[in-house]
BAVEX-596373 format. One record per atom (N, C-alpha, C): x, y, z. Coordinates in steps of 0.2 Angstrom, whole numbers, padded with zeros to 4 digits, always signed. Example, Ala and Ser with C-alpha at 12.3 -4.5 7.8 and 13.67 -1.06 7.14 Angstrom:
+0066-0028+0039+0062-0022+0039+0066-0016+0039+0064-0011+0035+0068-0005+0036+0064+0000+0039
***
This chain:
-0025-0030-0128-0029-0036-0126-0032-0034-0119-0039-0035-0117-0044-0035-0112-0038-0040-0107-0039-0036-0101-0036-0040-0094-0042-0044-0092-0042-0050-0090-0046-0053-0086-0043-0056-0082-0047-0055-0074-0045-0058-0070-0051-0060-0065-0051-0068-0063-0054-0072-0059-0053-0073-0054-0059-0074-0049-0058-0074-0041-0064-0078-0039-0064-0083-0033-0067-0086-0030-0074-0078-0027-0069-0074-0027-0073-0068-0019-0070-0062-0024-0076-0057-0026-0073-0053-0029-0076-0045-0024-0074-0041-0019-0075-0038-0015-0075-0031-0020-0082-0027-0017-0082-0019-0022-0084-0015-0015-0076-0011-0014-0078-0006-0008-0071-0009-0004-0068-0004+0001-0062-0006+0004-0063-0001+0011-0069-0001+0015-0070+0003+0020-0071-0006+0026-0072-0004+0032-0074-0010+0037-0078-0015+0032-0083-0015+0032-0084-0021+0028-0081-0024+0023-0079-0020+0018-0076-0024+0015-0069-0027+0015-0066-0024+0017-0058-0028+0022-0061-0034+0026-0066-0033+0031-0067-0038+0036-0069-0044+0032-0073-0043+0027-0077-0048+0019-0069-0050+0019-0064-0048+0016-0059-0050+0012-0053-0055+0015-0053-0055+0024-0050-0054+0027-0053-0063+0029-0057-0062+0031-0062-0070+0031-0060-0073+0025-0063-0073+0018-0062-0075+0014-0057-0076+0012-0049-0074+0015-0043-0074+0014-0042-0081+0016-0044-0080+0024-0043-0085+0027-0045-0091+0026-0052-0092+0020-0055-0098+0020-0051-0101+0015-0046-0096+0013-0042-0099+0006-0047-0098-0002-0050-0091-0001-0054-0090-0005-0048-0085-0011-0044-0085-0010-0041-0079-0013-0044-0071-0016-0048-0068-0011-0051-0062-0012-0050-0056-0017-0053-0054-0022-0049-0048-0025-0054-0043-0023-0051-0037-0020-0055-0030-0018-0051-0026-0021-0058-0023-0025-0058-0016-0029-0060-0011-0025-0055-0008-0023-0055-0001-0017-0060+0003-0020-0058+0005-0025-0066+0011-0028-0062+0017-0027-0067+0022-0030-0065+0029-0029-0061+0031-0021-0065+0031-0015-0063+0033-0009-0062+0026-0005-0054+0023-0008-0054+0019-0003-0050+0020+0004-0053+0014+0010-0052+0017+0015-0062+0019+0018-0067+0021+0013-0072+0024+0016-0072+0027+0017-0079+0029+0020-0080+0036+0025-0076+0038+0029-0071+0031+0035-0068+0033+0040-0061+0035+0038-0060+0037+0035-0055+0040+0029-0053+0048+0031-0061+0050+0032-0062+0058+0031-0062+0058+0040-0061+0051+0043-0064+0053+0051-0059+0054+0054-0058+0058+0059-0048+0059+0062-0051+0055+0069-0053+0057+0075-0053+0054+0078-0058+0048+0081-0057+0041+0082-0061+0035+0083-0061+0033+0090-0066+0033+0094-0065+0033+0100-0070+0026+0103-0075+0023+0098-0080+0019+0098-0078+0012+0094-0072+0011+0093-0070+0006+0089-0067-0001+0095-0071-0005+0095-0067-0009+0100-0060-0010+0099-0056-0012+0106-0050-0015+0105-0044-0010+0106-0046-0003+0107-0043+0002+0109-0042+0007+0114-0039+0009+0118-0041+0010+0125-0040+0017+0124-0037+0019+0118-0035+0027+0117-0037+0028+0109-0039+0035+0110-0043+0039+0103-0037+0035+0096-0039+0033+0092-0037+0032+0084-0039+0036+0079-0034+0037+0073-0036+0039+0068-0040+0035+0065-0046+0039+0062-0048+0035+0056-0044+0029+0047-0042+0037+0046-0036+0034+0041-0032+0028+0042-0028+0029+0048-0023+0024+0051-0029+0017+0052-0034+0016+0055-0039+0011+0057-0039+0007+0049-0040+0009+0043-0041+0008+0038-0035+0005+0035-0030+0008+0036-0023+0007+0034-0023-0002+0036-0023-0003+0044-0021-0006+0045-0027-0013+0045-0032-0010+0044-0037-0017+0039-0034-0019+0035-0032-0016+0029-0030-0018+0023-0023-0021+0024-0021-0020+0027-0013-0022+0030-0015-0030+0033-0019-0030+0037-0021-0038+0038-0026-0042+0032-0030-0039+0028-0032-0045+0024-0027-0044+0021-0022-0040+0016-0016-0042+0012-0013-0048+0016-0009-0046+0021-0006-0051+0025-0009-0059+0025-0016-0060+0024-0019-0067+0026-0022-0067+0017-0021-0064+0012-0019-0067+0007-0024-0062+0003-0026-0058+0004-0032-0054-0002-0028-0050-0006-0031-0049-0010-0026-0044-0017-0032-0037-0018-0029-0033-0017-0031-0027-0019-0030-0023-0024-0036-0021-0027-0034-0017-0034-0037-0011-0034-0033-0006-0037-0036+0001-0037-0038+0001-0044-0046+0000-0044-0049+0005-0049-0056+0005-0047-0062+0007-0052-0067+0009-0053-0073+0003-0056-0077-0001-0053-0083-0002-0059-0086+0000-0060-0087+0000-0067-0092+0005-0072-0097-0001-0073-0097-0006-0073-0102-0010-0077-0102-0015-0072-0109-0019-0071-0108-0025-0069-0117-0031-0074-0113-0036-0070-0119-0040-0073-0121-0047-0068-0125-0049-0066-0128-0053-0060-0132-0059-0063-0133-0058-0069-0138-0060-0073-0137-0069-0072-0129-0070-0072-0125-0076-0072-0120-0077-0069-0120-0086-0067-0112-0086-0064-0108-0088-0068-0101-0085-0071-0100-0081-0064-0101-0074-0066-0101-0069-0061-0105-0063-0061-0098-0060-0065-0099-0053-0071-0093-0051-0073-0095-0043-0072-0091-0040-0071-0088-0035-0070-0085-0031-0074-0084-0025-0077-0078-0021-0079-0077-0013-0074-0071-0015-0076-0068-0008-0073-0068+0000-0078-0066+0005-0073-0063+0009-0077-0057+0007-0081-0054+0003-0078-0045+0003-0082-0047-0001-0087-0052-0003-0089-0054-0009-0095-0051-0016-0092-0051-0016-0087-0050-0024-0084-0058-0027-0083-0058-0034-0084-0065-0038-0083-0062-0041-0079-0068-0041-0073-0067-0046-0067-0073-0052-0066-0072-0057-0065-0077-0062-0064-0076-0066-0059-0080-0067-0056-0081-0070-0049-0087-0076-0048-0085-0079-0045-0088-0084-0042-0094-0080-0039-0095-0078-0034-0096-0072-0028-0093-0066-0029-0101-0062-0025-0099-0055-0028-0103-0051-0018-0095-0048-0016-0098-0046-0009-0099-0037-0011-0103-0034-0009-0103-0028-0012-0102-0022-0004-0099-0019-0004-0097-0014+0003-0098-0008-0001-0102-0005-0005-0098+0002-0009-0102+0008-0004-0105+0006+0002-0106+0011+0007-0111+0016+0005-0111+0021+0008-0115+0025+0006-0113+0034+0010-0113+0039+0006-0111+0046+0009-0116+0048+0012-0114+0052+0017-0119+0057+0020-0123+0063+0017-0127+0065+0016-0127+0071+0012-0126+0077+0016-0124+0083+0014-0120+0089+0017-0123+0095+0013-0124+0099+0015-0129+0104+0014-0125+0109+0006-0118+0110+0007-0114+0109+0000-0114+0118+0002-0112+0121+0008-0109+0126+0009-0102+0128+0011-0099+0131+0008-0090+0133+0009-0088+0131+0014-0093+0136+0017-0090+0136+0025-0091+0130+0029-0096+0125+0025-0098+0119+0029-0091+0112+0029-0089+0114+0022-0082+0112+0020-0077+0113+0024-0078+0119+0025-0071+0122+0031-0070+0121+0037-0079+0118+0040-0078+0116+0046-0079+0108+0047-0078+0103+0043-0077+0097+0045-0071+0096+0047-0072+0093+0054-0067+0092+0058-0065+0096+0064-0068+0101+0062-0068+0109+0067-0075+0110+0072-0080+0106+0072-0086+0106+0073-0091+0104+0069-0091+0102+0062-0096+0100+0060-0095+0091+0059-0101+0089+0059-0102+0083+0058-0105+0079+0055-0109+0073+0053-0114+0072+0049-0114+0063+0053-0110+0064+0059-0113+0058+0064-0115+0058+0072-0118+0060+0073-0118+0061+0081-0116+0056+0085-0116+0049+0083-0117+0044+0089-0111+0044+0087-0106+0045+0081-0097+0045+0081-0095+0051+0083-0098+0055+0084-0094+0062+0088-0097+0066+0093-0103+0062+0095-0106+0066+0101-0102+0068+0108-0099+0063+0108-0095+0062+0114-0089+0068+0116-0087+0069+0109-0081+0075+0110-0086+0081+0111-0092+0082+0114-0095+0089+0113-0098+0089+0119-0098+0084+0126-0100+0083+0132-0099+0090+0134-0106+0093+0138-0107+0098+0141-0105+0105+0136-0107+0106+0129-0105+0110+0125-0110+0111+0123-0113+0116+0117-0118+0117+0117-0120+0115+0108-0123+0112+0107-0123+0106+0099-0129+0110+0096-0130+0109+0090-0136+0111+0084-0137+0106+0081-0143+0101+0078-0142+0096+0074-0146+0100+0068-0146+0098+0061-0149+0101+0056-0153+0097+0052-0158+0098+0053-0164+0093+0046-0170+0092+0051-0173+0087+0048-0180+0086+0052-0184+0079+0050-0181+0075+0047-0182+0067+0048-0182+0065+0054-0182+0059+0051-0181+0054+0059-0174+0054+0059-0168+0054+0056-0162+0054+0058-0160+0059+0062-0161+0068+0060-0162+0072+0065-0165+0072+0070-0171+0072+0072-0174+0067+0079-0169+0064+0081-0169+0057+0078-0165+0054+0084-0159+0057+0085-0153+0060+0082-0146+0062+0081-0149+0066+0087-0155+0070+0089-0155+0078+0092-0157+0073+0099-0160+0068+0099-0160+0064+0108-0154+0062+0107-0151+0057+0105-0145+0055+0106-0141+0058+0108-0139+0066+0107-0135+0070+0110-0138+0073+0115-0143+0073+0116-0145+0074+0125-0140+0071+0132-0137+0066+0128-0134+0061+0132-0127+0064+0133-0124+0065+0130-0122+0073+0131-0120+0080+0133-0126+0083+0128-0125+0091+0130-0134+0094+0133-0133+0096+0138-0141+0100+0139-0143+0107+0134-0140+0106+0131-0141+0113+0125-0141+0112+0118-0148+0109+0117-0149+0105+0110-0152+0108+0103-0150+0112+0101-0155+0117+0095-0155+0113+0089-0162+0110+0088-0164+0106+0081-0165+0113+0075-0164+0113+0071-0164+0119+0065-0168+0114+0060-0175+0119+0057-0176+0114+0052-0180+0119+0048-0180+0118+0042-0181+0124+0036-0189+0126+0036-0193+0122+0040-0201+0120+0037-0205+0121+0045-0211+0122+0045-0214+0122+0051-0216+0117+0054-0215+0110+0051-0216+0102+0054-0211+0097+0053-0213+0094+0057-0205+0089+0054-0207+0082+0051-0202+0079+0049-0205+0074+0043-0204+0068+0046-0201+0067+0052-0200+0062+0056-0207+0058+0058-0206+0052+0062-0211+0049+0063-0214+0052+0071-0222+0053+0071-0223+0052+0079-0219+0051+0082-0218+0046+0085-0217+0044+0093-0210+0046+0093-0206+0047+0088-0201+0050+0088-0202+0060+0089-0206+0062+0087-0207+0069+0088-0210+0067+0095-0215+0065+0099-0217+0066+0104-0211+0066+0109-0208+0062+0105-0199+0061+0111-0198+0068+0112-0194+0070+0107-0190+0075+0104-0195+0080+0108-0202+0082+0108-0205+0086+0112-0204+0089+0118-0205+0083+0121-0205+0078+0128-0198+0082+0132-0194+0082+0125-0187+0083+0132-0184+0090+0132-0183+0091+0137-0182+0100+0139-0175+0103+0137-0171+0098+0134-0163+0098+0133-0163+0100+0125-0168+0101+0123-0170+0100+0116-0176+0107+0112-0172+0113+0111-0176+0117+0107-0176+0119+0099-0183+0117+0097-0183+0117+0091-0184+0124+0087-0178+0128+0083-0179+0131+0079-0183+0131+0070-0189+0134+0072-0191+0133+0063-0192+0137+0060-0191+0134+0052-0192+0138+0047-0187+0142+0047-0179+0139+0046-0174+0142+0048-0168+0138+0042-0164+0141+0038-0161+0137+0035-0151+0139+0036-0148+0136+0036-0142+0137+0040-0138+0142+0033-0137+0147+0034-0131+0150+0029-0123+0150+0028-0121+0150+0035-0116+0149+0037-0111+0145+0042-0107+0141+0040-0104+0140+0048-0100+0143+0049-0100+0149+0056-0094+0150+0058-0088+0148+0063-0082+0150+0058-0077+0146+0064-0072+0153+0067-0068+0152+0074-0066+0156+0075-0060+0153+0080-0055+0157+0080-0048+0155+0085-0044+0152+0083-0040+0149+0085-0032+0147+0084-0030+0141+0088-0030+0136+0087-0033+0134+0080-0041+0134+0079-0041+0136+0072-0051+0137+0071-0054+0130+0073-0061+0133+0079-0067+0129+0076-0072+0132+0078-0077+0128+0078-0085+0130+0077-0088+0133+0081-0090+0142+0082-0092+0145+0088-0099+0146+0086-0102+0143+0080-0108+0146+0079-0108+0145+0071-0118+0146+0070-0122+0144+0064-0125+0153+0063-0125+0154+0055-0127+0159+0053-0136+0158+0051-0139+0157+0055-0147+0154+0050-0151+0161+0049-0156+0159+0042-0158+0162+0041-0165+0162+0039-0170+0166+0042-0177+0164+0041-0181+0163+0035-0187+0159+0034-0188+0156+0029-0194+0162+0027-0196+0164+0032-0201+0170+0032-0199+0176+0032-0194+0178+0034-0193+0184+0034-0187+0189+0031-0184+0183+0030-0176+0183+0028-0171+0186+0030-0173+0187+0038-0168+0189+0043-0162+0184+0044-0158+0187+0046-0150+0181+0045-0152+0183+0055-0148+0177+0057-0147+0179+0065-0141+0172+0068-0138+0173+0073-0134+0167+0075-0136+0161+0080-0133+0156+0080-0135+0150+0083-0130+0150+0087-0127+0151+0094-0121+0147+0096-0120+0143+0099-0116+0138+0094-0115+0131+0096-0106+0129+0096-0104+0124+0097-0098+0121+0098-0098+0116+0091-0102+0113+0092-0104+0107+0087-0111+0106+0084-0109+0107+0074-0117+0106+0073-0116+0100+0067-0123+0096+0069-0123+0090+0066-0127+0088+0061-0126+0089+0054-0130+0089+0048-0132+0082+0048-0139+0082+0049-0143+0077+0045-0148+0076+0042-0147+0077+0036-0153+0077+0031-0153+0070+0027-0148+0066+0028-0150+0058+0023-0143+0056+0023-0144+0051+0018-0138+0046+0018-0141+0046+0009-0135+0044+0007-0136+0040-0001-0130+0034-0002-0134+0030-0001-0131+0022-0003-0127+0022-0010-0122+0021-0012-0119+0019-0018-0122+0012-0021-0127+0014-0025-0130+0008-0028-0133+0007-0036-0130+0015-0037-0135+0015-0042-0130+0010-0050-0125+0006-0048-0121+0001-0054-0130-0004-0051-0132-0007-0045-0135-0012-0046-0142-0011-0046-0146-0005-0049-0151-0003-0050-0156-0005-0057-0161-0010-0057-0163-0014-0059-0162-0021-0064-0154-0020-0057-0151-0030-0056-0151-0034-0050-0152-0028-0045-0153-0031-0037-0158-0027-0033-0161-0031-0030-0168-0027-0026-0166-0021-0022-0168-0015-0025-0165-0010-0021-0173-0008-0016-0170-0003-0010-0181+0000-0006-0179+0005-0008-0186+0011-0006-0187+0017-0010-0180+0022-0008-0177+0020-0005-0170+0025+0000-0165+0023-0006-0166+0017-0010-0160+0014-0012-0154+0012-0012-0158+0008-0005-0151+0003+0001-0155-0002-0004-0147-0006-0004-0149-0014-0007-0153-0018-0001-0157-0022-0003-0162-0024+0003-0158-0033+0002-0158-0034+0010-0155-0041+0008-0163-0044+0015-0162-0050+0012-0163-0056+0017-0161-0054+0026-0169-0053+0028-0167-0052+0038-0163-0056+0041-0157-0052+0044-0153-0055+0050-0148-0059+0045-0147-0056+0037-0141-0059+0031-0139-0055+0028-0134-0055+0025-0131-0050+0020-0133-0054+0012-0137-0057+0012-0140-0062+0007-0145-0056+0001-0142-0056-0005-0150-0051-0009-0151-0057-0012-0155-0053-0018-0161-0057-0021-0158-0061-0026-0152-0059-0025-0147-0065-0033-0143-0069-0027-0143-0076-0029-0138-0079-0024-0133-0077-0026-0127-0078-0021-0120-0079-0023-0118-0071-0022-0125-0066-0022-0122-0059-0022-0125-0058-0013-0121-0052-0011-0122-0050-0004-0120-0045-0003-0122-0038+0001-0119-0033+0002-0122-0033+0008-0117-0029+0012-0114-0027+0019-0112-0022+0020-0111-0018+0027-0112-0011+0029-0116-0007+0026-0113+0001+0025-0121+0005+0023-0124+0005+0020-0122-0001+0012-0125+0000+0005-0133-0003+0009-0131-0007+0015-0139-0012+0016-0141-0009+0021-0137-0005+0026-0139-0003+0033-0139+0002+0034-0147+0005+0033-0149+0013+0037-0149+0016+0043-0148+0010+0048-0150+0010+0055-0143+0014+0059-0142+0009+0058-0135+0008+0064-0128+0014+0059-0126+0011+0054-0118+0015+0049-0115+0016+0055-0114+0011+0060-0104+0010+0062-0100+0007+0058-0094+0007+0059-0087+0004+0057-0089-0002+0059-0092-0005+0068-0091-0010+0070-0097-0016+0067-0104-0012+0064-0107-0016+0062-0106-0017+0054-0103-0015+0051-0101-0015+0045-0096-0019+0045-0090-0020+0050-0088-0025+0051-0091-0031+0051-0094-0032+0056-0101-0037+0057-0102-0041+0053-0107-0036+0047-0109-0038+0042-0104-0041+0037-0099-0038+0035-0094-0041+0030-0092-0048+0033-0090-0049+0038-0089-0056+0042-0095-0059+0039-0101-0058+0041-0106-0064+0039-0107-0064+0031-0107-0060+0026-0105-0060+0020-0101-0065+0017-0092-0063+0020-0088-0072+0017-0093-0077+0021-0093-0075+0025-0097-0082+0027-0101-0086+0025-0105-0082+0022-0111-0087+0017-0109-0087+0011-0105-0083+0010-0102-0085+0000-0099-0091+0002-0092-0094+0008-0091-0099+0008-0094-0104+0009-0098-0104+0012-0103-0109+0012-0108-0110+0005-0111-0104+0003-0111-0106-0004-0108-0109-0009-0103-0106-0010-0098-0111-0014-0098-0117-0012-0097-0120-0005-0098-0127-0002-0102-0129-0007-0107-0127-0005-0114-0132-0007-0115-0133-0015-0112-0129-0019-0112-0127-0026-0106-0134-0029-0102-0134-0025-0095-0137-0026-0097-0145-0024-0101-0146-0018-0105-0153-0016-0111-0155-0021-0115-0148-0024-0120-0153-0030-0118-0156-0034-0114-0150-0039-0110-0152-0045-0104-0157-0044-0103-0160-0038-0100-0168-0039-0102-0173-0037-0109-0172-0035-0114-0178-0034-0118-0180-0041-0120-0172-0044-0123-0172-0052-0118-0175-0057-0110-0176-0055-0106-0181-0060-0104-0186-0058-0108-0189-0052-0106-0193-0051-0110-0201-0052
***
């Protein structure tokens, strides 16, 4: 027999927005159910040191940070379940769902957190060195590389700016980028021109990271040219991939308004999409910013309008019977 289970608030994703979602909504007496998902916990799962997270005057672990989310919306009443959805449906309230475990979920509200990965260049060694010197966030790790010498990789606008932002920094900036122009906008490459802390290596594509010492980390980039196919070294302390992000979106891909990046697009200055009653928060909607603290943010303002939703839904249909 199919399990089904009903909830006022049904949460998909269990990184900062979605706990902070589940943790309001606990407290509105929403009784929240959060489906953690593949990598529950999030991205900040894989992050070991947190040093930009308000409310703590000494470095935190990622992991422990997440732990101890979940630890408080349980505590104020949310229910957490481990599995997967494979299916959803928006079409109607209430919005229904299936899992991998063949559980059907249905919801009044449906808050969406499923996040989004970084993308990573998908080399061994690039594997070997997260945590050791590589990175895929510079504004979350620029700061342990103060006065060290950094490499950023790619050539969008996320590159660009990743490669100023860490001017603040390190005066020894090497942008690597595979092509002889970059894909970035203007006034972002005029910057990036502009500052002398900032030398642009092209038509160069990285082969290797090496790590070295005891314990290992990151002494330097193996790149190698796109014309010549000369291999030669970068040395750096710290190198920061960024070629893009991918939004986990594709369960809601022509059921909710997704832009050409395939972040779910809500309503400016809301967690509101183009279905009432649905809402997603942190990086499934946000290209800009992807903190912990604004992903929080957003999931706060998420219960908040599903509660208020429900309000107003709850106030018609008793005026309509009356």
């Amino acid at each position: 027999m199919t399990d089904t289970k009903h909830s006022k608030m049904l949460v998909l994703g269990s990184g900062p927005a979605g706990w902070t979602a589940a943790i309001y909504a606990a407290r509105a007496g929403m009784k929240p159910i959060v489906v953690e998902g593949i990598q529950p916990g999030g991205q900040l799962t894989t992050t070991t040191e947190v040093e930009n997270y308000p409310g703590f005057r000494d470095v935190i672990q990622g992991p422990w940070l997440m732990e101890e989310m979940k630890a408080q919306a349980v505590n104020v009443g949310a229910e957490p379940v481990w599995d997967h959805i494979m299916e959803v449906d928006v079409s109607k309230r209430p919005f229904t769902l299936k899992g991998d475990s063949g559980t059907i979920y249905t919801c009044d509200t449906l808050v969406i957190a499923t996040g989004a990965q970084a993308k990573w260049l998908g080399l061994p060694s690039e594997e070997h060195a997260k945590g050791k010197g590589a990175s895929a966030c510079a504004t979350c790790d620029g700061f342990f590389y103060r006065g060290k010498k950094v490499a950023v990789i790619g050539g969008g606008n996320t590159a660009v700016e990743e490669a100023l932002y860490l001017t603040n920094h390190s005066d020894d900036v090497t942008l690597i980028h595979r092509r002889d122009s970059l894909r970035a906008e203007k006034i972002l490459q005029d910057r990036l021109f502009a500052n002398e802390k900032i030398t642009v290596l092209w038509d160069h594509t990285v082969e290797e990271f090496v790590l070295d010492g005891d314990p290992q980390a990151l002494v330097g980039l193996d790149v190698k040219s796109t014309k010549t196919g000369e291999v030669s070294r970068v040395d750096c302390e710290g190198a920061f991939v960024a070629i893009g992000h991918a939004p986990a979106t594709e369960l809601f891909k022509g059921k909710l308004e997704v832009d050409s990046d395939g972040y779910l697009v809500v309503e400016p200055g809301t967690p509101r999409t183009n279905v009432p009653g649905v809402y997603a928060c942190g990086d499934v909607m946000d290209k800009h910013y992807r903190q912990a603290v604004t992903a929080a943010g957003t999931g706060c303002m998420a219960a908040l309008d599903a509660e208020r939703y429900l309000a107003e839904l709850e106030f018609a249909e008793k005026a309509a019977a009356e």
